[in-house]
C-alpha positions as CSV (number, residue, x, y, z in Angstrom):
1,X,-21.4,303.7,74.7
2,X,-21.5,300.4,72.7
3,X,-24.9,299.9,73.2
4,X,-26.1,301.9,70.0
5,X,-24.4,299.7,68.2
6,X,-26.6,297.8,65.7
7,X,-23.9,296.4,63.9
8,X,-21.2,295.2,65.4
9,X,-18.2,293.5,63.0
10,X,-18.1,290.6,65.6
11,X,-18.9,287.9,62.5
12,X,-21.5,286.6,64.5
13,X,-25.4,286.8,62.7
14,X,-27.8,288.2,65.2
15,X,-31.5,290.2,65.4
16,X,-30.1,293.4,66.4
17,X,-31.7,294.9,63.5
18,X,-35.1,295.1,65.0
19,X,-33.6,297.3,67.5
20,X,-32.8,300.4,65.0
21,X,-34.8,303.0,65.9
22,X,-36.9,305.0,63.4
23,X,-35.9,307.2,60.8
24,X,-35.3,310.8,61.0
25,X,-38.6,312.3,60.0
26,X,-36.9,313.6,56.9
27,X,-35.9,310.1,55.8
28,X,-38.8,308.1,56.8
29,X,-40.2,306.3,54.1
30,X,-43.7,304.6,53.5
31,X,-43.2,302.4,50.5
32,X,-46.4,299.6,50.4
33,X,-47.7,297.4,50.5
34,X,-44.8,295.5,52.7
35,X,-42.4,293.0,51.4
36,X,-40.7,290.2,53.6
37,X,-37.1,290.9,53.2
38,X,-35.3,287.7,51.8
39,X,-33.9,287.1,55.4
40,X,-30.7,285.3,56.5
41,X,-29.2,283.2,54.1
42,X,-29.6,279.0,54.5
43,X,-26.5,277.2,54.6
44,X,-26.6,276.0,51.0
45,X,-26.5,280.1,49.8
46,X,-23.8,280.6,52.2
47,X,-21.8,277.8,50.8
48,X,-22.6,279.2,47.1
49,X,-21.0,282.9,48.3
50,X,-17.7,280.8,48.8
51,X,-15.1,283.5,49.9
52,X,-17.5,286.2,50.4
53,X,-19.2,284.8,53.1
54,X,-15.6,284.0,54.7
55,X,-14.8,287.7,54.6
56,X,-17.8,288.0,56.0
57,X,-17.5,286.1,58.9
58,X,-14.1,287.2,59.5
59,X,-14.5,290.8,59.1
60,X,-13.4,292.6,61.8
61,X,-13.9,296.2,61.5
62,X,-12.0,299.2,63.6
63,X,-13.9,301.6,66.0
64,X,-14.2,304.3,63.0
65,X,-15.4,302.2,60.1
66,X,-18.2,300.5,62.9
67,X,-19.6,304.1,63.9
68,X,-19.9,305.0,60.5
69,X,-21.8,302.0,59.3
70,X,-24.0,302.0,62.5
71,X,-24.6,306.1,61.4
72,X,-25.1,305.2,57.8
73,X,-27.8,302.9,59.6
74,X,-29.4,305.1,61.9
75,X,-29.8,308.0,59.7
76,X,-31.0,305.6,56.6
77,X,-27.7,307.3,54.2
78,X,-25.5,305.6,51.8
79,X,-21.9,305.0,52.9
80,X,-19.4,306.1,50.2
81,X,-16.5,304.3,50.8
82,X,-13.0,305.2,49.6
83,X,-10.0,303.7,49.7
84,X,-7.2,301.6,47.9
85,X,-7.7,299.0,46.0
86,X,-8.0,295.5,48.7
87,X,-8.7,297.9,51.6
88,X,-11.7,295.7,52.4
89,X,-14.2,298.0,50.9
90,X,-16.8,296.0,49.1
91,X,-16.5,293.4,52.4
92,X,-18.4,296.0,54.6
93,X,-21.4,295.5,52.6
94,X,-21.4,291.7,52.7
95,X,-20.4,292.0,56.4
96,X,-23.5,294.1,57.3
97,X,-25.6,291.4,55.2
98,X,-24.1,288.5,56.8
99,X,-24.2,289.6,60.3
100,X,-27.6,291.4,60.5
101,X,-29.4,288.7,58.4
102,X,-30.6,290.8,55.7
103,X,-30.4,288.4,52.7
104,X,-28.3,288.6,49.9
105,X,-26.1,291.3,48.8
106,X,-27.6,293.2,46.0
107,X,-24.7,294.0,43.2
108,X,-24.4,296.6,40.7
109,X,-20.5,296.8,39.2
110,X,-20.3,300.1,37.8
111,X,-18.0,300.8,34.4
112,X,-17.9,303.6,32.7
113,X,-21.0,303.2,30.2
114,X,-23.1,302.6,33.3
115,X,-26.1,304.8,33.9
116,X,-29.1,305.4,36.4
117,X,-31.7,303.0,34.2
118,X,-29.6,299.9,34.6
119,X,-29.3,299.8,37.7
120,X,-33.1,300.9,38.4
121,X,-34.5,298.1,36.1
122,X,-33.8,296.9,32.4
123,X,-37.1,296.7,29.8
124,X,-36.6,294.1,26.5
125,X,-38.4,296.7,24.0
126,X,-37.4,294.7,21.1
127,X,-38.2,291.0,22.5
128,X,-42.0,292.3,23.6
129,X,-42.4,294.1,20.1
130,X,-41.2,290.7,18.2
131,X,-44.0,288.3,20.7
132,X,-46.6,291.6,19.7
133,X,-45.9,291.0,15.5
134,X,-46.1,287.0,16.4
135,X,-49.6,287.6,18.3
136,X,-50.6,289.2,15.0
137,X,-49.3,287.3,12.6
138,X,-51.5,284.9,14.4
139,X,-54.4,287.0,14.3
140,X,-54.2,286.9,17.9
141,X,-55.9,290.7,19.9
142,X,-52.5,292.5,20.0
143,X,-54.2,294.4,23.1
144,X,-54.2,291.7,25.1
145,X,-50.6,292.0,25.3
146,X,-50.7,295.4,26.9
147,X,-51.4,293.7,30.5
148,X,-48.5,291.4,30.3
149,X,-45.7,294.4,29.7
150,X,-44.5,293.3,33.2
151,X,-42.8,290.0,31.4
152,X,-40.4,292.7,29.2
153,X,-38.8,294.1,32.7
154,X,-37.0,293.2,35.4
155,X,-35.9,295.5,38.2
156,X,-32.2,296.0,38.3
157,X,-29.7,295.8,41.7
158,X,-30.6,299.5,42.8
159,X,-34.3,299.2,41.7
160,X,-34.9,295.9,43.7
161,X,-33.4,297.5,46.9
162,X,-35.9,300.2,46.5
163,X,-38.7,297.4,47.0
164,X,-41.0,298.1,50.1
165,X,-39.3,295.5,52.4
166,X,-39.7,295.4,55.7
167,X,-36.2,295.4,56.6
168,X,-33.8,296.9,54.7
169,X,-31.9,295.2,51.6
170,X,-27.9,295.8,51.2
171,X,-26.7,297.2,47.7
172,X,-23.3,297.4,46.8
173,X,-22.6,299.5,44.3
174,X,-19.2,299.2,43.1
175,X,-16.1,301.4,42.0
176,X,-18.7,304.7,41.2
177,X,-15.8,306.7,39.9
178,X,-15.1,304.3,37.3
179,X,-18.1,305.7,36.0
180,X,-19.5,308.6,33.5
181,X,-19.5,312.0,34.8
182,X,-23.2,312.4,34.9
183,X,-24.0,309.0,37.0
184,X,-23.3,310.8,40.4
185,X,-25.4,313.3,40.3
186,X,-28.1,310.9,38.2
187,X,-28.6,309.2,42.1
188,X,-29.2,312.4,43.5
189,X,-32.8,312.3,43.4
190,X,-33.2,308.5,43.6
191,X,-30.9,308.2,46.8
192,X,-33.0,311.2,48.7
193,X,-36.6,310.5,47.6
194,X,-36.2,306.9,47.8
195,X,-38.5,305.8,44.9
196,X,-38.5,306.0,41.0
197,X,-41.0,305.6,38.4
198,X,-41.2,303.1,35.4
199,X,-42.3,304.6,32.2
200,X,-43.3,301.9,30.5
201,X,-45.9,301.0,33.2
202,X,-47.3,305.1,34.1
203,X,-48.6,305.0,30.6
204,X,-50.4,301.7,31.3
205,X,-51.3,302.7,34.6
206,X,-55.4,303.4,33.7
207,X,-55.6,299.8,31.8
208,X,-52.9,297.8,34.2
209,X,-52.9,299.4,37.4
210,X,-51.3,296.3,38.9
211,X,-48.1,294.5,37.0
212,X,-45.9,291.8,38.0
213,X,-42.5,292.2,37.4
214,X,-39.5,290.4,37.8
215,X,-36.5,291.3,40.8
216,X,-32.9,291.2,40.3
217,X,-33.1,288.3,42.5
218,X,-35.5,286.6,39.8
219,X,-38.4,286.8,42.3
220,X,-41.5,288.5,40.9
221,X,-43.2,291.5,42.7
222,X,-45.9,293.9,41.7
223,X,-45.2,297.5,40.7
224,X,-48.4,299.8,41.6
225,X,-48.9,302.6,39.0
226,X,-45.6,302.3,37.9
227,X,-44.2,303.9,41.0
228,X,-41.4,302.0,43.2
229,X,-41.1,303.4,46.7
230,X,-38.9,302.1,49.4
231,X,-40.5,301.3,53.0
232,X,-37.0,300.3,54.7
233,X,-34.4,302.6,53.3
234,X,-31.6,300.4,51.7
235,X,-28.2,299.8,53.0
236,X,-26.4,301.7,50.4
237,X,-22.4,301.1,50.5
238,X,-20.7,303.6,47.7
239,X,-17.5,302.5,46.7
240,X,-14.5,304.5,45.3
241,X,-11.0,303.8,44.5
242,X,-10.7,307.6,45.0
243,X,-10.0,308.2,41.1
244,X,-11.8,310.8,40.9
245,X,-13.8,313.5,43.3
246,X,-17.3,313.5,43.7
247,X,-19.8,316.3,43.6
248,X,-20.6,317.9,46.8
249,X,-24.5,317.3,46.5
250,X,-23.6,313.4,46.6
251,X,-21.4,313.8,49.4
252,X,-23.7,315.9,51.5
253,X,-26.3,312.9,51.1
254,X,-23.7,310.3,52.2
255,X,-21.9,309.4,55.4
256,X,-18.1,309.2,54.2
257,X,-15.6,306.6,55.4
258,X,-11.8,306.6,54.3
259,X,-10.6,303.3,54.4
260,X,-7.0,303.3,55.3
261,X,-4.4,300.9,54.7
262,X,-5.0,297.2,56.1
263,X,-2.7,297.0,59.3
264,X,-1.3,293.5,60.4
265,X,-4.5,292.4,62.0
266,X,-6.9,293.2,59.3
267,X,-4.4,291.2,56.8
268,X,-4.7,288.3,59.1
269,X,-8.6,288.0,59.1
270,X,-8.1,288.3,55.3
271,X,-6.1,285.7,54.7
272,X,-7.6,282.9,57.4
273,X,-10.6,283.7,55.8
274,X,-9.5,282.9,51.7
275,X,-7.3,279.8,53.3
276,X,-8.3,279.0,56.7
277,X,-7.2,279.1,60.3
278,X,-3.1,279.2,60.8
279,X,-2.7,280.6,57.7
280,X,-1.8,283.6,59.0
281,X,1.0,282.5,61.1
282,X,2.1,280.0,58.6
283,X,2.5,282.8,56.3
284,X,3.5,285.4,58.5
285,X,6.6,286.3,56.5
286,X,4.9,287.2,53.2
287,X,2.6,289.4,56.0
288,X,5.4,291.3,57.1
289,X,6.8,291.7,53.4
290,X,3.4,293.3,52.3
291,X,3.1,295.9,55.3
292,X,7.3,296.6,54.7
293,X,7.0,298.9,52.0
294,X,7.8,302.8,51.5
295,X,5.5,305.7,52.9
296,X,2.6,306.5,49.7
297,X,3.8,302.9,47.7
298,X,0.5,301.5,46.8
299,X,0.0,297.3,47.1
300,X,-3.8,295.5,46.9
301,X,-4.3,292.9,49.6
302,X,-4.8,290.7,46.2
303,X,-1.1,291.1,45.4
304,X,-0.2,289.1,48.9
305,X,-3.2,286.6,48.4
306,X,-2.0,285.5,44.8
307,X,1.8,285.1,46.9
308,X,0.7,282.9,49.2
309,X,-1.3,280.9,47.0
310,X,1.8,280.4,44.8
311,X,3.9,279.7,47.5
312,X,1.0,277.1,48.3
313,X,1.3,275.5,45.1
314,X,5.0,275.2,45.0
315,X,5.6,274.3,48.6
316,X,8.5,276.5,48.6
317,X,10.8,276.9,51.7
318,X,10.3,280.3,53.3
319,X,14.5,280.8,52.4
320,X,13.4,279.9,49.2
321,X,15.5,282.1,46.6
322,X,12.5,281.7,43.9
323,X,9.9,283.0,46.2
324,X,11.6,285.6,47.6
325,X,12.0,286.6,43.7
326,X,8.6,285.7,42.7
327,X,7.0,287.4,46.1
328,X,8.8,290.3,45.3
329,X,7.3,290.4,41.8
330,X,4.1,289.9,42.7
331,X,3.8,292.4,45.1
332,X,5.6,295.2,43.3
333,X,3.8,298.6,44.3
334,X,1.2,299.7,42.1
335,X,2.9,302.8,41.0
336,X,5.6,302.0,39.8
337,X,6.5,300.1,36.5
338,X,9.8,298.7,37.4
């Protein structure tokens, strides 16, 4: 039954990818003309993503969470993603990325002033007005700077996975329910139709058909009309620290994954891969202090990383009075005070 499996959580970067069957013909997409996707990351960008390309690598995802993302694959969805904080959320997306060599992950943090535009692309309205009143203080044909609009904009996270690429781009975006009510159901269109437009350019589109614009990633593309239209649907991993419910419309277009708890084994990946092999074992203690806590008492897996790094530091005895005090205190449950 494993062979379906695209995606695999073995840490290992293959060509699997080109094996995903086509869409369902409700989500089949003809975005053009075709991009080259940015392709598996050289050594030197791998070195640059520092601990994210550890977790990466050393990602090793249960039988659930593997299904899921394979689905989310298959049937070209988002995967909202809930769970506490440290449950290894945001690593599925750089996981996915890492492992089926599809480039770098595309980021868009949400807070709660966020809306649809910024992630979709950003337009500088006051730095192209001051270069238009320069061009005619110079007495310069303010019209020819119609056809160079596409300097004032530059597609955001969501926007640049929307690209036509031939293979699809992953986008995190992360903690949605830290955002505004409205934001939720602002994706609903974008997330099922697969494609916005840019105003800016439409009302351009009969002088400048054809503008060049810049990418999140800072490379430049050409938008068509104005009109961005995916060819590969993105890999679209949904965050939530479960703050807050979604609307069923957003759910419905979404395959859901709960992330539970991190067990012993899941810990262990974490921490080899933030301080390398035999770290686990050498700080196996700390381990077992993290997972020993009450039924509902809510720790992050950062609360046991910043331990063992202090204990690191200090070179403390594992009888150590001071870090069994300062281990304690650093991994105090989240819900409580004192």
């Amino acid at each position: 039954m494993s062979e379906w499996l695209i995606y695999r959580g073995a840490g290992a970067p293959h060509d699997d990818i080109e094996r995903l069957p086509p869409p369902p013909p409700w989500r089949d997409f003809d975005g053009a003309p075709a991009l080259a996707s940015p392709g598996e990351l050289d050594s030197a960008s791998v070195r640059r993503l520092g601990v994210r390309s550890r977790q990466a690598q050393m990602h090793r995802p249960g039988a659930e969470e593997r299904e899921l993302v394979n689905a989310a694959l298959y049937l070209r969805r988002p995967l909202l993603v809930t769970g506490q904080p440290g449950s290894g959320k945001s690593t599925i997306a750089h996981s996915v990325a890492y492992e089926l060599k599809l480039g770098r992950v595309l980021t868009w943090p949400v807070v709660s002033r966020s809306i649809l535009r910024e992630g979709l692309y950003q337009y500088d309205a006051i730095g192209r007005l001051q270069d238009l009143q320069i061009r005619t203080a110079l007495g310069e044909d303010s019209a020819a700077g119609i056809a160079d609009v596409g300097r004032y904009i530059r597609l955001g996270p969501l926007g640049t996975a929307l690209l036509a690429y031939d293979r699809p781009r992953v986008l995190l975006v992360d903690e949605l329910d830290k955002s505004d009510i409205d934001l939720p159901n602002d994706l609903l269109n974008v997330l099922e139709e697969g494609e916005f437009t840019i105003p800016e350019l439409e009302r351009i589109a009969d002088v400048a058909p054809d503008v060049e614009v810049l990418t999140h990633d800072g490379a430049k593309v050409t938008v068509h009309h104005g009109r961005v239209r995916c060819r590969a649907f993105p890999f679209i991993v949904l965050t939530s620290n479960g703050e807050r419910d979604f609307p069923a419309p957003l759910r419905r277009r979404c395959i859901q994954l709960e992330m539970t708890p991190p067990d012993a084994e899941r810990l262990a990946g974490m921490v080899r891969a933030h301080f390398g092999e035999g770290a686990d074992d050498e700080h196996a203690a700390l381990i077992d202090q993290f997972l020993d806590r009450d039924p509902g008492d809510v720790l992050a897996v950062d609360q046991l990383l910043n331990a063992i790094h202090l204990v690191r530091q200090t070179g403390w005895d594992t009888d150590s009075a001071a870090r069994a005090r300062l281990s304690g205190e650093l991994m105090r449950p989240l819900d409580r005070t004192r």
